[in-house]
C-alpha positions in Angstrom: 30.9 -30.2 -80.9 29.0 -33.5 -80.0 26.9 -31.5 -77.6 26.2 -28.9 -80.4 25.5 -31.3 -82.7 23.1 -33.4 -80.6 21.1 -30.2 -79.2 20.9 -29.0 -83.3 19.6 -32.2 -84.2 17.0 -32.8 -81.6 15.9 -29.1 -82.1 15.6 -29.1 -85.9 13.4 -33.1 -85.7 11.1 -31.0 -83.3 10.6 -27.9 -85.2 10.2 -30.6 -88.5 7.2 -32.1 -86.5 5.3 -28.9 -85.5 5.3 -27.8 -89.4 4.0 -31.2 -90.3 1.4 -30.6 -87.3 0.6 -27.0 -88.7 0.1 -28.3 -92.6 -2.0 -30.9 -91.2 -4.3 -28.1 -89.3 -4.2 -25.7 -92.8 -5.5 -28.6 -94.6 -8.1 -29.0 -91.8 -8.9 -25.2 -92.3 -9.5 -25.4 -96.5 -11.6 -28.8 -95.8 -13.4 -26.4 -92.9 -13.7 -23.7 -95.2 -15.0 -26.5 -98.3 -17.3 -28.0 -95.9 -19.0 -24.6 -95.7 -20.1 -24.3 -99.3 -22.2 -28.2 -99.2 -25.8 -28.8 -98.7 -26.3 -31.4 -96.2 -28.8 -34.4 -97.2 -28.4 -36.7 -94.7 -31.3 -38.7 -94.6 -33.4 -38.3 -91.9 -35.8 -40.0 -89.3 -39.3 -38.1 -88.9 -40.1 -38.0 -85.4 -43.7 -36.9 -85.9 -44.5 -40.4 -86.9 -44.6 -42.6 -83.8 -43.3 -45.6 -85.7 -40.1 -44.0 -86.4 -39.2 -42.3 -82.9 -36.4 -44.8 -81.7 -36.0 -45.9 -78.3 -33.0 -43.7 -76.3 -31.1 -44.6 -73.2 -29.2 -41.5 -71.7 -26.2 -42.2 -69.4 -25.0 -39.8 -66.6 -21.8 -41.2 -65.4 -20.9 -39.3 -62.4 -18.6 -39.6 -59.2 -18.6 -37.3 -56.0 -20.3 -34.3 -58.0 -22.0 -32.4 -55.2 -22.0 -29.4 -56.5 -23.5 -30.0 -59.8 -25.8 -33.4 -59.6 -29.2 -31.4 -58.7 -28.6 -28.7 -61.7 -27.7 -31.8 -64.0 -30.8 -34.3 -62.8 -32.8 -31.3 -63.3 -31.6 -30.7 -66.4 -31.9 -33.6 -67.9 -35.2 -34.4 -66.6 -36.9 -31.3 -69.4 -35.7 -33.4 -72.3 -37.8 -33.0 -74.9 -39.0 -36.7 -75.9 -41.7 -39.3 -75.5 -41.8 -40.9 -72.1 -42.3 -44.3 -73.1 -39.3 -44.2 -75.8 -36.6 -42.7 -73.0 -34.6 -44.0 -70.2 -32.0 -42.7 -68.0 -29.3 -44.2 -66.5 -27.7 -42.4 -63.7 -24.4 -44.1 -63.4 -23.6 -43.6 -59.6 -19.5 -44.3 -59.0 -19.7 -41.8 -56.0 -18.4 -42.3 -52.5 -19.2 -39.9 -50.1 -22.8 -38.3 -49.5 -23.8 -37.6 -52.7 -25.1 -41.2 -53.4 -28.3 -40.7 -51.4 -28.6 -37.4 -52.1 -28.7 -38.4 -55.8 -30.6 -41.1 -54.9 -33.2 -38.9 -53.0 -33.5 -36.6 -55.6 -33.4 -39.5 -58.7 -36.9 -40.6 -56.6 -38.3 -37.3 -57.2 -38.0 -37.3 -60.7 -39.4 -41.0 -61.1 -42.5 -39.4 -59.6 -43.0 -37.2 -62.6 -43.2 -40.4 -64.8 -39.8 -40.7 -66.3 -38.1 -43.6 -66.6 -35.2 -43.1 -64.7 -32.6 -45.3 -62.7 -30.0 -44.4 -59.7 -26.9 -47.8 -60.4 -24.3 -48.3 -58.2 -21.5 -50.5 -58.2 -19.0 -51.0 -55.7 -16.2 -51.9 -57.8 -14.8 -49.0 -59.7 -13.5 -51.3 -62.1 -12.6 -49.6 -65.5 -13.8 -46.1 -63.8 -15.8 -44.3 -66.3 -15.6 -47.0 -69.1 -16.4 -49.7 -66.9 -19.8 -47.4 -65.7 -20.8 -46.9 -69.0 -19.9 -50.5 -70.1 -21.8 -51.6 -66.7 -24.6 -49.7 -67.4 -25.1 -50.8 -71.6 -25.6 -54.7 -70.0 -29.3 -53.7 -69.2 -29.9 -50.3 -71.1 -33.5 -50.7 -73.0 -32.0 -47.9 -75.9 -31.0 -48.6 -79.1 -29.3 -45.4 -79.0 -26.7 -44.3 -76.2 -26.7 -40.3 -75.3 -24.1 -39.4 -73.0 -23.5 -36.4 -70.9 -21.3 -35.8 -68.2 -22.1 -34.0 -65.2 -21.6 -30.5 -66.2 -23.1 -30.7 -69.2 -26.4 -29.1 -69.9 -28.3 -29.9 -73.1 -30.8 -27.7 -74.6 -34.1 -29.8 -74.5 -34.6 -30.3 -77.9 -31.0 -31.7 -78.1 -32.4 -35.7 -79.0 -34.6 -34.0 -81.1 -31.6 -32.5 -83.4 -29.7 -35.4 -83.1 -31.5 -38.8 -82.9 -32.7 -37.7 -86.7 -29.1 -38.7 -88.6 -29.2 -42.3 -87.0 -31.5 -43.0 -90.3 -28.2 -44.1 -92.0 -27.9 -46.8 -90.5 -24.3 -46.3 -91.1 -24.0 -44.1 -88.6 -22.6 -45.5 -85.3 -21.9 -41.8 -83.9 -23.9 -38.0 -83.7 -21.4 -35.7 -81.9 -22.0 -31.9 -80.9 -20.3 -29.0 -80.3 -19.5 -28.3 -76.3 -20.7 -24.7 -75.4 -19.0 -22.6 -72.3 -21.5 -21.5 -69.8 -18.4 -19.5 -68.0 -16.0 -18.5 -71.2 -15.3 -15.3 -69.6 -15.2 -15.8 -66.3 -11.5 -15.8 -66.4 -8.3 -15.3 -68.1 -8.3 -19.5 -67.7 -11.3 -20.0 -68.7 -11.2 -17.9 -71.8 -7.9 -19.6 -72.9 -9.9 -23.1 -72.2 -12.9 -21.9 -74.8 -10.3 -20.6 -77.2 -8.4 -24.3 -77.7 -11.6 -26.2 -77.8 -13.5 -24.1 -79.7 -10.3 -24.9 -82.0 -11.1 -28.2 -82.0 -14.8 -28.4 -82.9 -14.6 -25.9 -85.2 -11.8 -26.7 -87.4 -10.7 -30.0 -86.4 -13.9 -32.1 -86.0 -15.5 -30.6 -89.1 -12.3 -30.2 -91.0 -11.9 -34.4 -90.6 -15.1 -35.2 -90.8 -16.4 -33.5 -93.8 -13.4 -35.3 -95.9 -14.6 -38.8 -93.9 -11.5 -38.7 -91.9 -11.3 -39.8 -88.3 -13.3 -38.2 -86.0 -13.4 -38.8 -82.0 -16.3 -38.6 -79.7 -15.5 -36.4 -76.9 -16.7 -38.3 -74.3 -20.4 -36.4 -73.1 -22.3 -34.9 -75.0 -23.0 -37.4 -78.1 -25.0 -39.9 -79.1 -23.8 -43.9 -80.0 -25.7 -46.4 -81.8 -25.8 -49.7 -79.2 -24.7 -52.3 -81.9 -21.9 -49.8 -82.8 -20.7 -49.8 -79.0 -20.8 -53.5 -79.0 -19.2 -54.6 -82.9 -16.6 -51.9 -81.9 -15.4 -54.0 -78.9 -17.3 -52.2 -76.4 -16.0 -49.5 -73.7 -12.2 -50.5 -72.5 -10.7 -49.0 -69.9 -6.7 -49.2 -70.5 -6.4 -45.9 -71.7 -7.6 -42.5 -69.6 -9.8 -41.3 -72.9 -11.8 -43.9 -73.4 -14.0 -42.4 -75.6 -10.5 -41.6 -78.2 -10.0 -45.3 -78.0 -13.4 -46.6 -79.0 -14.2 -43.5 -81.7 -11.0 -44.8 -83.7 -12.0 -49.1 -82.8 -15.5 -48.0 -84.5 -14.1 -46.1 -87.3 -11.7 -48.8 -88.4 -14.8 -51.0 -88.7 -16.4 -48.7 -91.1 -18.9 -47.0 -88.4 -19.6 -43.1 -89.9 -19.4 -40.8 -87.1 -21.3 -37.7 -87.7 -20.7 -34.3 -86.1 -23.2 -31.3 -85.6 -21.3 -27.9 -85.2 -24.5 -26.2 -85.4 -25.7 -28.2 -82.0 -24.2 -26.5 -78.9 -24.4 -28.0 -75.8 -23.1 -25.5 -72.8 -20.9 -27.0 -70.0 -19.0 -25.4 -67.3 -14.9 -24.8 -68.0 -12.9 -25.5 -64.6 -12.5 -22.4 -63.1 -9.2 -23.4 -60.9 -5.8 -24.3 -62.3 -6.0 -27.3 -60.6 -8.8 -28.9 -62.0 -7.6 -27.7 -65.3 -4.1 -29.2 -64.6 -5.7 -32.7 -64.2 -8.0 -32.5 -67.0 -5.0 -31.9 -69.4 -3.1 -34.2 -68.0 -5.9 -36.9 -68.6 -6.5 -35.5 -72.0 -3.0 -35.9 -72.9 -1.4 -38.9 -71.3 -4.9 -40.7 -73.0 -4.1 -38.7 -76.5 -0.6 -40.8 -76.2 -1.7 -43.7 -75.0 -4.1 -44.2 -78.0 -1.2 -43.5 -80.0 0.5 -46.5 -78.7 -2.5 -48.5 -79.0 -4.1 -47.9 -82.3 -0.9 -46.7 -84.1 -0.8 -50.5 -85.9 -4.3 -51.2 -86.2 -4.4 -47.8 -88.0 -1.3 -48.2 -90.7 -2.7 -52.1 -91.0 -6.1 -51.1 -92.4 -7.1 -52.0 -95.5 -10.2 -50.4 -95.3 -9.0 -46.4 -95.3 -7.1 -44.0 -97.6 -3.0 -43.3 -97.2 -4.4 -39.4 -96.8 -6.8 -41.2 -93.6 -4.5 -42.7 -92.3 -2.2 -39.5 -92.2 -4.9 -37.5 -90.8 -5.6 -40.1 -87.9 -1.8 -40.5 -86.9 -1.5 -36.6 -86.7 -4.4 -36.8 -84.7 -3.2 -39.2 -82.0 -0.1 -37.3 -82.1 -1.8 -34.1 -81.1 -0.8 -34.1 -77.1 2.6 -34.9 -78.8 3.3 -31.4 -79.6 3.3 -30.5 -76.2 7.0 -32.3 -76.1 8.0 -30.7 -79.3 6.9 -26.9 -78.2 8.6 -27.9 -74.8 11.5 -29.2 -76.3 11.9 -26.5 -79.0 11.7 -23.7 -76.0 14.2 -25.4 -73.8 16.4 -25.9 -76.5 16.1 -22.7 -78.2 18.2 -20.9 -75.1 21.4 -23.0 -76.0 21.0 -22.6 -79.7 20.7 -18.8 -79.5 24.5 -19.1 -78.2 25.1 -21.9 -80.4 24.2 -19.7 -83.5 26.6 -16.6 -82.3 29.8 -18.9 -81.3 29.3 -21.0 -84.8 29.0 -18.8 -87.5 30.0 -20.8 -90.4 26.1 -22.6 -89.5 24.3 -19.0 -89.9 23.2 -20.7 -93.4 21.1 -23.3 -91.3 19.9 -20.6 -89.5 18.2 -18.8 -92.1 16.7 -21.8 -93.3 15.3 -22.7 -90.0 14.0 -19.0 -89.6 11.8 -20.3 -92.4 9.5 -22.1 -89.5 8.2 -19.6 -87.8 5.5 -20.0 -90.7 4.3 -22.7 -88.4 3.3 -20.2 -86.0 1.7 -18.0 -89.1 -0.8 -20.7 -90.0 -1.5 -21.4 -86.1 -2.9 -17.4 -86.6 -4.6 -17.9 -89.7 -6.2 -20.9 -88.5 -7.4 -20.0 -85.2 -8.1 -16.6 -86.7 -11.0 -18.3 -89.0 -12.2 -20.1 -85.6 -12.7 -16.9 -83.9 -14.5 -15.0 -86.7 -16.7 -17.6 -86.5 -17.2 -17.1 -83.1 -17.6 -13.8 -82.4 -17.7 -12.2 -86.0 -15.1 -9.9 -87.9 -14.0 -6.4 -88.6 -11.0 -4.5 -87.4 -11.9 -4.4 -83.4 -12.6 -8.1 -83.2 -9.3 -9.0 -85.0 -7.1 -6.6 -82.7 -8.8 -8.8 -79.8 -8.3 -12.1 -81.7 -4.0 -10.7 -81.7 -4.3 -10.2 -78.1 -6.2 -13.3 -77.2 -4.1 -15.8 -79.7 -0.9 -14.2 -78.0 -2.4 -15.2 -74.5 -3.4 -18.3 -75.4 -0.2 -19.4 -77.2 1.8 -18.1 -73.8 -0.3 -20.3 -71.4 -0.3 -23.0 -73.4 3.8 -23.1 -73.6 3.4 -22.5 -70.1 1.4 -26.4 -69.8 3.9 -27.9 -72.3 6.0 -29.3 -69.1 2.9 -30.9 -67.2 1.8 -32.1 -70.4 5.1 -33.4 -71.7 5.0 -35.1 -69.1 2.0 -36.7 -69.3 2.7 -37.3 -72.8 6.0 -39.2 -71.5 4.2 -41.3 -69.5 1.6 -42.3 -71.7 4.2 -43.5 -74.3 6.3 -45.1 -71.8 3.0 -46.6 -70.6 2.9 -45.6 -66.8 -0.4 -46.5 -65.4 -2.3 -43.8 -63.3 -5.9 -43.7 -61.4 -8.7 -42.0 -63.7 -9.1 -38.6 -61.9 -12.0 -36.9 -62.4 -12.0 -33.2 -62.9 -13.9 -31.1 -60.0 -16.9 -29.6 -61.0 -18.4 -26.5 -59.3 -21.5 -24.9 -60.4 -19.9 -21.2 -59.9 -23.0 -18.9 -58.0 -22.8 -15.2 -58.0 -20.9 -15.0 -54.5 -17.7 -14.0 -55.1 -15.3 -16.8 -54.5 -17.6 -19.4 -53.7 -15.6 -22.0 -55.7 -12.7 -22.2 -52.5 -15.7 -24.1 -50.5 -15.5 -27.1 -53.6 -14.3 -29.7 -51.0 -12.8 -31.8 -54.2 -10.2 -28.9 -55.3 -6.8 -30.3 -54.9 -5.3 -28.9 -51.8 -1.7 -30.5 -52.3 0.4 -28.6 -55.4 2.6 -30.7 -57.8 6.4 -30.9 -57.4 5.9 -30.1 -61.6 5.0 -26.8 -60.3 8.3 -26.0 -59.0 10.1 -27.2 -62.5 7.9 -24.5 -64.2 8.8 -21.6 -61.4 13.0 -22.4 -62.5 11.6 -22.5 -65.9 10.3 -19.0 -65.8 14.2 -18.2 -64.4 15.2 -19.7 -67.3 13.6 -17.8 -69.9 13.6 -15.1 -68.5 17.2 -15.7 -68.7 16.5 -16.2 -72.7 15.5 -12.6 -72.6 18.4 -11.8 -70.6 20.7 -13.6 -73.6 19.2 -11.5 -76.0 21.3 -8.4 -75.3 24.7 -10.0 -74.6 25.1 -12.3 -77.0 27.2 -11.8 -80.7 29.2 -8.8 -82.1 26.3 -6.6 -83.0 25.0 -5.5 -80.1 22.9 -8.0 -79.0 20.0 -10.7 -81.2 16.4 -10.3 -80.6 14.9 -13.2 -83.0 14.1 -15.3 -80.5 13.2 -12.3 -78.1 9.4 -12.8 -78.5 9.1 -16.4 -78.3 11.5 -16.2 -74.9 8.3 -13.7 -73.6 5.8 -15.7 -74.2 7.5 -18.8 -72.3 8.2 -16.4 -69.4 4.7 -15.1 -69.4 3.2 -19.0 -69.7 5.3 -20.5 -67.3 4.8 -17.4 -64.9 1.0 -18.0 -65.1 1.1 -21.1 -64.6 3.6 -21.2 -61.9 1.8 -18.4 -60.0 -1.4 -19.1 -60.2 -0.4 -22.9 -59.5 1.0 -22.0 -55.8 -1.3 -19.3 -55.0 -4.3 -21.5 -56.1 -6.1 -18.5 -57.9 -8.0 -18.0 -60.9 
């Protein structure tokens, strides 16, 4: 009974956490929904007056983007905003040809009259956050924009966001990522779905109740003294941007986050690519936990309800393990409830938490509706999409567990950079990216025996108890089947 007792146990402490994690994102959702009904009077700069307009660096920190650095130089060189008030920083880490092709072409654009630069460094020291910190040392801005290299801002973007720095308060203007290829996929659709998530619901949701916020990395805008009081960039985590969002915040920096700014960016088309990008995301989301867990509980300076809110929030790549952990335990506990019947009354109590997965819907349902509008047809698409989504996802929770695992335990790893590609119209012109990973993860054959295993689940199902079979956890052993199969076939086949 010690097994039974130890696989109850661990199973009920991670269903406990994923309610806690789905209260946290219904509160998110009525502070969302609050946020709607205010009138915002931030005080604003007025850019028609000269002695106002503040002077803006712009950083591009790129490495080995081939396929994308023409598009993005390009891009970025239609900004909207005086000449003699913008510079931009092309943070060069690259190391293959794309250096003096990015040089080349950074040439051209100085010829127009913009004040841009092409900086190198031969020490990759910090990766990103030692570029950006690198690059700060001799930026002319007093305001830091940031855009990675598939990002494409609209050129009014500094116009829409330089404003808000007024409050001088303010160390932080954030925006809302857009998806220039949402629907080129089943992968990417399931990508837009979970971020739109998160800058819909979460970032407003915290920030309208002055909760911690993070920027994501590109596509925001720092104040310089905020960068520096803060501590400057450090690069000891893989999210960089999660670890210095929460070092400003805990110095009283406001961070201030546009949802009505989109700025479009390009969703990795390849499983791959989107297998190192979570794993980045994640193993960073637990190695901030590690690091600013004290600093946060210490603080003097924010509320209890703050404080809550910002734990849950470091903790979010954590519920990978407990959704991995719940569906691997859930196989052994479907026998465990039909051998032990004197436990059926913990049972129906734990029955009570699929409500967990009910506010999931309800959340994510307000996010889409936002999206792409009500009414009946939209909300049958929203069941299908949200059942998709939720399958995949399960079907990452072993990579990302794992991840997860290793930022807790505090395994160090290289900063890898997700491939971008710039898709064209010929069809399957993404297999030429020469910086798709060509070797595939020994995870991948974990998640193929997983896929055995629950489809195993299913199996269970119909043999197990007295009364011809129990199909409670029928669905939930589908959807782990379906996720893991995705993952694991689109994994070794290398297909969208």
């Amino acid at each position: 009974m010690i097994i039974e007792t130890t696989v109850i146990i661990i199973y009920t402490l991670s269903l406990l956490l994923i309610f806690m994690y789905a209260l946290a994102q219904l509160n998110l959702l009525l502070n969302y929904l609050s946020s709607k009904r205010k009138i915002d009077n931030s005080p604003t700069f007025d850019l028609s007056n000269p002695e106002e307009v503040p002077y803006v660096t712009i950083q591009l920190p790129v490495y080995n983007e081939m396929y994308v650095m023409e598009r993005l130089l390009d891009n970025i060189a239609k900004i909207d905003y005086p000449n003699d008030k913008l510079e931009i920083q092309v943070l060069d880490d690259s190391t293959d040809e794309t250096v003096e092709s990015t040089r080349l072409h950074v040439e051209k654009i100085k010829a127009t009259g913009l004040d841009i630069k092409h900086i190198t460094r031969t020490d990759r020291t910090g990766f990103k956050a030692g570029a950006l910190k690198e690059g700060l040392v001799i930026a002319k801005g007093e305001f830091i924009a940031i855009f990675d290299s598939d990002f494409l801002p609209q050129p009014d973007w500094l116009k829409r966001t330089i404003p808000y720095f007024k409050d001088e308060q303010i160390g932080v203007v954030q925006t809302r990522w857009g998806h220039l290829n949402r629907n080129y996929s089943i992968l990417t659709k399931i990508q837009a779905f979970a971020l739109d998530a998160h800058f819909t619901l979460e970032q407003v949701g915290r920030n309208s109740k002055g909760h911690f916020i993070n920027f994501n990395g590109t596509a925001g805008i720092w104040r310089k003294t905020c960068i520096i009081d803060a501590g400057n960039w450090e690069g000891d985590t893989l999210t960089e941007d999660l670890d210095l969002s929460y070092r400003a915040q805990l110095k009283n920096w406001k961070f201030k986050y546009l949802e009505n700014v989109e700025t479009p960016a390009e969703l990795p088309i390849v499983i791959s690519a989107a297998r190192s990008q979570q794993f980045r995301w994640n193993k960073g989301g637990a190695e901030n936990f590690k690091k600013m867990l004290g600093r946060v509980l210490k603080s003097k300076n924010i509320s209890a309800k703050t404080k809550l809110h910002g734990l849950l929030h470091l903790l979010n790549s954590t519920m990978f393990l407990n959704v991995f952990v719940v569906g691997v335990l859930s196989i052994p506990m479907l026998y465990i409830k039909n051998e032990y019947t004197h436990l059926k009354p913990y049972f129906y109590v734990m029955s009570f938490f699929v409500i967990s997965s009910i506010i999931f819907f309800i959340c994510y349902w307000f996010m889409y509706k936002n999206i792409y509008g009500g009414g009946f047809k939209n909300f049958i698409k929203y069941i299908g999409m949200f059942f998709v989504f939720f399958s995949i996802a399960m079907g990452f929770s072993l990579h990302n567990s794992i991840a997860v695992l290793e930022g807790h335990f505090g395994k160090k790893s290289e900063f890898v950079r997700t491939p971008k590609f710039n898709i064209s119209s010929i069809k399957d012109s993404w297999k030429k990216n020469k910086y798709i990973k060509k070797t595939i993860s020994v995870h991948v054959i974990f998640e193929g025996l997983l896929m055995s295993y629950f489809a195993f689940g299913m199996y269970s199902a119909f043999i197990v108890g007295d009364q011809g079979g129990d199909f409670g956890l029928f669905p939930f052993h589908l959807m782990l089947f379906l996720g893991f199969g995705f993952v694991f076939v689109k994994s070794i086949t290398s297909k969208v």
